[in-house]
C-alpha positions, 0 to 999 in steps of 0.5 A: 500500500506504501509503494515500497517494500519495507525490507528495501527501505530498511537497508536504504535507511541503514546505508544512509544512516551510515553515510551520515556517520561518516560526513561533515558536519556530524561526522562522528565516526571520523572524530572516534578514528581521529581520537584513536588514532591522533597523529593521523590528520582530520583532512586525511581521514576525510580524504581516506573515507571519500572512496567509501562514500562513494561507494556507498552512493553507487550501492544506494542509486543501484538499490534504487534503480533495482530494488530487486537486489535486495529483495532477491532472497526475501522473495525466494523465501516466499 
């Protein structure tokens, strides 16, 4: 009745959530790694985490365009 499933939108809405983690301004996994590892600058480690996120932005369009990705196994299970 949504338009969506809600396993789909529960993994969107984990990836997302992860990619919120890890980007300014919040970015409160990169000030943990920061405060793990001091002598590592900040503009490093946002440089490091960049190649992640875009993954991740690839694997969220991909989900979205084909949102049977993810529903594959669920449906195999019905």
């Amino acid at each position: 009745a949504l338009g969506f499933d809600p396993i789909w939108y529960a993994i969107i809405l984990t990836m997302v959530t992860t990619m919120g983690a890890i980007t300014p301004p919040v970015g409160v996994n990169i000030y943990v790694v920061k405060a793990l590892a001091p002598e590592i600058e900040l503009g490093t480690i946002f440089k490091s985490v960049s190649f992640f996120l875009m993954a991740c932005i690839v694997c969220i369009i991909l989900l979205i365009i084909f949102p049977d990705i993810v529903l594959f196994i669920p449906n195999l299970a019905q």
